[in-house]
C-alpha positions in Angstrom: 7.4 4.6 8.4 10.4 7.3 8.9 10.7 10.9 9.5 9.7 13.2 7.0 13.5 14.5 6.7 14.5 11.1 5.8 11.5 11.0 3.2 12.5 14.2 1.8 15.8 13.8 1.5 15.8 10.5 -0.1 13.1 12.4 -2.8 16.2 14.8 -3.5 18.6 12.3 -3.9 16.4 10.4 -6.2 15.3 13.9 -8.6 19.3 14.3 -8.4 20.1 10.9 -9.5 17.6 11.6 -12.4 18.8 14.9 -13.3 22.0 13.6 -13.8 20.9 11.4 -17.1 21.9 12.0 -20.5 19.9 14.6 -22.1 18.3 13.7 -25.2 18.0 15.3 -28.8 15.4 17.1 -29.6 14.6 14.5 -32.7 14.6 11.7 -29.6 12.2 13.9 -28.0 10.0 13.8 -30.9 10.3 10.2 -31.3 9.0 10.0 -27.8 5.9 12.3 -28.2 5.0 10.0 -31.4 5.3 7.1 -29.9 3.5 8.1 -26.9 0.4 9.4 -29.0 0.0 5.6 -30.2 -0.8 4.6 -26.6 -4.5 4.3 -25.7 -4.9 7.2 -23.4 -7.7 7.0 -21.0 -9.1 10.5 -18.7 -9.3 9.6 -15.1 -13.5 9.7 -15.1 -12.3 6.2 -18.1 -9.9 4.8 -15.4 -13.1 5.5 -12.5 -9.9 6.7 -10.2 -11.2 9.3 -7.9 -8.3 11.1 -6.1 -9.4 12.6 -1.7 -7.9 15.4 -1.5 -8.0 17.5 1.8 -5.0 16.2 4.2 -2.2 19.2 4.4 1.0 16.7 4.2 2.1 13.4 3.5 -0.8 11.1 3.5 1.0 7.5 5.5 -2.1 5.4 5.7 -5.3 4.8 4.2 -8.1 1.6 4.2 -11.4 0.7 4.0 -13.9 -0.4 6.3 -15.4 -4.1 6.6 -18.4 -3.3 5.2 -16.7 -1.5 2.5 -18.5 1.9 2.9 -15.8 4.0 4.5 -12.3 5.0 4.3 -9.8 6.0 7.2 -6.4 7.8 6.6 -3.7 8.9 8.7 -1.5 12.0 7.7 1.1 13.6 8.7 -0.6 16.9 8.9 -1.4 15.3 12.7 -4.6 14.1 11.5 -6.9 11.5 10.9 -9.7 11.3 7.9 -12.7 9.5 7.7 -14.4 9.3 4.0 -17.7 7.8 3.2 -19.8 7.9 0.2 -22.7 10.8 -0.9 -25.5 9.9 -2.9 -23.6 10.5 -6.0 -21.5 7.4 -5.0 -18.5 9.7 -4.4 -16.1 9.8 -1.5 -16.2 13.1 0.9 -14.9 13.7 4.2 -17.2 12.9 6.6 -15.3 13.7 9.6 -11.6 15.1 10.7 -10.2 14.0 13.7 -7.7 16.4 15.2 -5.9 15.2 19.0 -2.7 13.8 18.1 0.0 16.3 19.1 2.4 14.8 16.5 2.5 12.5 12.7 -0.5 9.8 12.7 1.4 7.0 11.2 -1.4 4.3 11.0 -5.1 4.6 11.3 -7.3 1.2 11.5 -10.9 0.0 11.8 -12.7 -1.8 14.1 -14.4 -5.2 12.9 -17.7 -3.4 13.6 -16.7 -0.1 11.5 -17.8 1.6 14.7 -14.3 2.5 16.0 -11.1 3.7 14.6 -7.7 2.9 16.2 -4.6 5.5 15.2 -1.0 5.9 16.5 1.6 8.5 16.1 4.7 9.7 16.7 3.7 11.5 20.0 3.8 8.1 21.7 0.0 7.1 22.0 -2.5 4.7 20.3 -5.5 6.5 20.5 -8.8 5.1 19.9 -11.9 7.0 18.4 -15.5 7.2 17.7 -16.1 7.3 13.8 -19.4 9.3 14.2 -18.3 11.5 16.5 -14.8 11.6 16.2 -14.5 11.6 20.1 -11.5 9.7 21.5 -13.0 6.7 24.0 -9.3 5.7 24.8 -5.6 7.0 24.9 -3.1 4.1 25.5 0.5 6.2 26.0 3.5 4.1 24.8 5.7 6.1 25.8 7.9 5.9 21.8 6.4 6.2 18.7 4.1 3.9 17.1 3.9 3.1 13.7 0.9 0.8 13.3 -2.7 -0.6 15.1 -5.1 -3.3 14.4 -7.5 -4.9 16.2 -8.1 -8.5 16.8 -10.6 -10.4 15.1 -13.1 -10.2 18.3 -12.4 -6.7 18.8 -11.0 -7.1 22.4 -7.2 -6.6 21.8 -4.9 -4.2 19.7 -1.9 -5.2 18.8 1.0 -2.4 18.3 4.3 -2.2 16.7 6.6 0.0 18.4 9.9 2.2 18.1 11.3 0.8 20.8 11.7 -2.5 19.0 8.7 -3.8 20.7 5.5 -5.3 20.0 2.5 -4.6 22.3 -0.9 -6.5 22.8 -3.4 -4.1 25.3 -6.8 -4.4 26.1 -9.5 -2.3 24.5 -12.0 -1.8 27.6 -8.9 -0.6 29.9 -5.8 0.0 27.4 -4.1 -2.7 30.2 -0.8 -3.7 28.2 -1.5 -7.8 28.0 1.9 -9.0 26.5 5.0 -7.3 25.6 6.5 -9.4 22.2 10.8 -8.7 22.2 13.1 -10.3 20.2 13.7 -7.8 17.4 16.8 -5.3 17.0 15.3 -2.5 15.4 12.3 -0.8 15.7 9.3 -2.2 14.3 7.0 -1.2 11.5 4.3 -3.1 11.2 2.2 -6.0 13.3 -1.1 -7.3 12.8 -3.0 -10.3 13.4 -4.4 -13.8 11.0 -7.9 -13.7 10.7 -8.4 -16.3 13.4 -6.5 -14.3 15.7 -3.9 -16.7 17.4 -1.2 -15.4 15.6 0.6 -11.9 15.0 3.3 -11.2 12.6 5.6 -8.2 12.5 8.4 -6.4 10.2 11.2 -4.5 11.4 14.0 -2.4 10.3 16.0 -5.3 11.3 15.7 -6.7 8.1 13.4 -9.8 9.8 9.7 -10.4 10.2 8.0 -12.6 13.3 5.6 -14.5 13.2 4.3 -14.7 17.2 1.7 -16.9 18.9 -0.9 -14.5 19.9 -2.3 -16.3 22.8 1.4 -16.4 24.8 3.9 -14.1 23.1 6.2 -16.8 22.1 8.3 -16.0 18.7 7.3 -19.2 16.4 9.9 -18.5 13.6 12.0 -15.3 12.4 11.9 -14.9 8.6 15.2 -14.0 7.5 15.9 -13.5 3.9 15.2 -9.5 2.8 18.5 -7.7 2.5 17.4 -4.4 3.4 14.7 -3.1 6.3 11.3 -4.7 6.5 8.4 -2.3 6.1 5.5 -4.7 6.3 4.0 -8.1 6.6 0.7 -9.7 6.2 -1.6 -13.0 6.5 -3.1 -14.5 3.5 -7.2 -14.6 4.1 -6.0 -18.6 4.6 -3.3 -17.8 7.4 -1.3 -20.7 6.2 1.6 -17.4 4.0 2.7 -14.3 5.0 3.8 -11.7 2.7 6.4 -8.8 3.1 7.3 -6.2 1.7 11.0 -4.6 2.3 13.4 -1.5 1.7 15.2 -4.4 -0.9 12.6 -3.7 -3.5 10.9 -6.9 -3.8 7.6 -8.7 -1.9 8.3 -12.4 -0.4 5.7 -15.0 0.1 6.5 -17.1 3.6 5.3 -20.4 5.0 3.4 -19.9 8.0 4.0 -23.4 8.7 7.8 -23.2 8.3 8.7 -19.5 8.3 10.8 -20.5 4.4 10.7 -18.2 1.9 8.3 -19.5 -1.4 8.7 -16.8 -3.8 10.2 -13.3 -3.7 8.2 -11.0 -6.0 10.6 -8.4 -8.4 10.2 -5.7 -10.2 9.8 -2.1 -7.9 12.6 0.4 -8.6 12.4 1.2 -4.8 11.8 0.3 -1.4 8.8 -1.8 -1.0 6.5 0.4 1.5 3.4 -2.1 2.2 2.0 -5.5 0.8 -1.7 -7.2 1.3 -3.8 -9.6 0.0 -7.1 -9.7 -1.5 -9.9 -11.2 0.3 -9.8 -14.9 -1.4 -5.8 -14.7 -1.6 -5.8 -15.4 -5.5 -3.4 -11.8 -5.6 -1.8 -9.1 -3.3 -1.1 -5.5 -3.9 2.3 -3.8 -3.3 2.8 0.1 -2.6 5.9 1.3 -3.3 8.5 5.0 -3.1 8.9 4.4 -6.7 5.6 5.9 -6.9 3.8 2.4 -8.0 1.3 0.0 -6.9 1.6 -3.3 -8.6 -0.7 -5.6 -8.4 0.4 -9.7 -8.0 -1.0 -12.7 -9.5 -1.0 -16.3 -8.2 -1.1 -19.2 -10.7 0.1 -22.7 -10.6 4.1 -21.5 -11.4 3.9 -18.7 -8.5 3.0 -15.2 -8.5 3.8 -12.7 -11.5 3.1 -9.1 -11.8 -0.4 -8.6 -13.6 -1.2 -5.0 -13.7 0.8 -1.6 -12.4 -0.5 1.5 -11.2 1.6 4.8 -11.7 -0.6 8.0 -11.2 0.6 9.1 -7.9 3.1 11.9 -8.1 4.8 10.7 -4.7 6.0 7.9 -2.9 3.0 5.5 -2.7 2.8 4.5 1.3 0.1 2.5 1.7 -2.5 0.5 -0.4 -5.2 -2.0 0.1 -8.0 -3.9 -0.8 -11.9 -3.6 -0.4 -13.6 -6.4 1.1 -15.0 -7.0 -2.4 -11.7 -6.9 -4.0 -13.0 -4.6 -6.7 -11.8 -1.3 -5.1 -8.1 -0.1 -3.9 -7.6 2.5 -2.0 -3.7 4.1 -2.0 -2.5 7.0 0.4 0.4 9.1 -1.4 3.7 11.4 -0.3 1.8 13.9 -2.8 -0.9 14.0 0.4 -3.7 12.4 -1.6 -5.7 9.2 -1.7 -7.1 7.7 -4.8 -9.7 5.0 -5.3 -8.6 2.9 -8.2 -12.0 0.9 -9.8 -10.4 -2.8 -10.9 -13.9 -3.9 -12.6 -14.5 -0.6 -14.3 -10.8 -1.0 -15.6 -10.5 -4.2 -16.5 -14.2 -4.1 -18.4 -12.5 -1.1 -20.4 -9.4 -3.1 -21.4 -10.9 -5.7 -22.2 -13.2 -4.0 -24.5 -10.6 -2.1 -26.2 -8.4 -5.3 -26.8 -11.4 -7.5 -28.4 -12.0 -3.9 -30.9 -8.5 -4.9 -32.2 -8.0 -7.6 -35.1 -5.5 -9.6 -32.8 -6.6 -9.1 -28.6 -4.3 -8.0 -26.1 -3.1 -9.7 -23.0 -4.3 -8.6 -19.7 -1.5 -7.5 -18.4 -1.3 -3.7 -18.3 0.4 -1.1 -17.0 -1.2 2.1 -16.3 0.4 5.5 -16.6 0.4 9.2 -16.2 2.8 12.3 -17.7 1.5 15.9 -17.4 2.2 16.2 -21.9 0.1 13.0 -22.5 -1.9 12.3 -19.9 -3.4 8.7 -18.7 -2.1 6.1 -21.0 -2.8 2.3 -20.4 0.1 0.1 -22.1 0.1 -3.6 -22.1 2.9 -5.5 -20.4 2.9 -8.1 -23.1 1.6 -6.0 -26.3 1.0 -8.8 -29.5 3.0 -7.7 -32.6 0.3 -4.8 -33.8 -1.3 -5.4 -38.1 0.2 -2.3 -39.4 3.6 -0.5 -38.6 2.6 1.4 -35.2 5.4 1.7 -33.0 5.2 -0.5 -30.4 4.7 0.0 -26.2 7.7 -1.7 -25.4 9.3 0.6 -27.4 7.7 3.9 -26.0 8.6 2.5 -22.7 12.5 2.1 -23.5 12.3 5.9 -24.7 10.6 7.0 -21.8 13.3 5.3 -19.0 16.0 7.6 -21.1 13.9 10.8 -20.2 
């Protein structure tokens, strides 16, 4: 996370950087809109991509529930949000929780869904009651603190801290067990492995740690990103991490080594989080270029397999549902959108066996206020009759 000065003023840099492209023809603009009508364009209600809307500012932080059948999200509007589904099978706010006197940078659930753990830059890690919204513990850190999760048995929190710390305190008493040093710069992110005996955390340092839970001892500093670390995960195996840095890319690690596997490329800029599904086949990266990709494993390594560009604002945040069939992304343009993999996938793949010659999974997904939703495959097959092709709409596009 950073201050919403720096976020803004990166977002004018970037608009000013684009402003200063070559302007194109009108006939090139022509040639654009054609070749854009050829795209399969799909409404939002097709994609099943339902966009939360309620939070006054930058949305930082958004996941779901174990049980799948709630949302949290942290905002800077000083607030947190929790979402759960109405009989229609849409999300609503169920309950805003206002008591944070500054930014909520991180907002996490409990194992049991019952509790919700949030920090901010007013120096606390504050725990709530979802039902209620009543605040059971305030833990003052005295700095900020960008991000909370709870241990697999629900008795710990682990905290990563702007005072390049990371903390470990109790839940019952908000007692700080062990204090984790080592890093340079303030740090990010921390969270735990699903067996909970180890924590790993990203730093503006440019390193992740990977840290014995039990003792606080640093077991190996990954070293490899050129640019500030913004997160790091466990796969659902524990035995990789991935991370995701200000460098643009995603690297996979071995927990058993701390060396890098594979560093994922293709983000235009700075990589903002990364996670795994629940059986570790692919991870999701959110990204300031306003992107999620979505990552592949297969025997070679991991490739991008899908992209998701609808957001109108540096994506922050994005995760998983337990089932895998759901992501939920929180946005810069303060929103949070659902994104339905099954729904979309069952649509593509009906539209590619309609044509004579299918299309490859791979697809990216798209949105421009003239045209609309538009789904383009990666790796389009050379179409029967003379339609101009995706990769050539998205060459014209880039020049826009």
């Amino acid at each position: 996370m950073y201050t919403r000065k720096r976020q803004r003023r990166q977002t004018r840099r970037q608009t000013r950087k684009q402003s200063r492209r070559k302007p194109r023809s009108r006939s090139d603009k022509n040639k654009t809109r054609r070749k854009a009508r050829t795209a399969k364009q799909l409404s939002p209600k097709d994609m099943a991509v339902q966009t939360l809307e309620g939070h006054r500012d930058l949305v930082l932080f958004a996941e779901y529930s174990r049980d799948g059948q709630h949302i949290v999200s942290a905002s800077s509007d000083n607030t947190v949000k929790i979402w759960g589904l109405n009989d229609k099978r849409e999300w609503v706010c169920e309950n805003t929780i206002t008591g944070h006197k500054n930014v909520v940078t991180s907002a996490s659930f409990s194992p049991d869904g019952q509790h919700v753990v949030s920090t901010s830059y007013d120096g606390t890690a504050k725990i709530w009651y979802v039902e209620t919204g009543e605040c059971v513990l305030n833990a003052d850190m005295g700095c900020h603190v960008f991000s909370a999760q709870y241990s697999p048995d629900s008795k710990e929190i682990v905290t990563a801290c702007g005072d390049r710390t990371v903390r470990v305190f109790n839940v019952e008493t908000g007692e700080c067990k062990h204090t984790l040093t080592g890093h340079s710069d303030r740090v990010e992110s921390a969270c735990y492995n699903n067996k909970g005996d180890r924590i790993v955390s990203a730093s503006l340092d440019n390193t992740a740690r990977a840290w014995n839970a039990k003792t606080g001892k640093c077991l190996h500093t990954l070293k490899g990103h050129t640019d500030c670390v913004t997160s790091a995960n466990f796969s659902p195996d524990d035995k990789t991490i991935a991370s995701g840095s200000f460098d643009n890319t995603v690297k996979i690690w071995s927990m058993a080594t701390g060396k890098c596997l594979h560093t994922l490329e293709g983000h235009r800029w700075w990589v903002k989080s990364v996670g795994f599904n629940p059986d570790g086949n692919t991870l999701i990266s959110a990204s300031s270029d306003e992107t999620i990709r979505v990552w592949g494993k297969d025997k070679r390594g991991w490739e991008c397999v899908r992209i998701f560009g609808t957001h109108t604002g540096m994506v922050n945040c994005a995760r998983y549902s337990p089932d895998s069939n759901y992501i939920v992304s929180a946005s810069d343009d303060n929103t949070i959108k659902v994104w339905n993999l099954l729904s979309i996938t069952q649509r593509i793949l009906a539209f590619s066996m309609s044509m004579k010659e299918p299309m490859s999974l791979p697809f990216n997904i798209s949105y421009d206020q003239l045209h609309g939703i538009s789904v383009n495959m990666l790796n389009p097959p050379k179409p029967p009759t003379p339609v101009p092709t995706d990769e050539e709409y998205s060459d014209d596009s880039d020049s826009d």
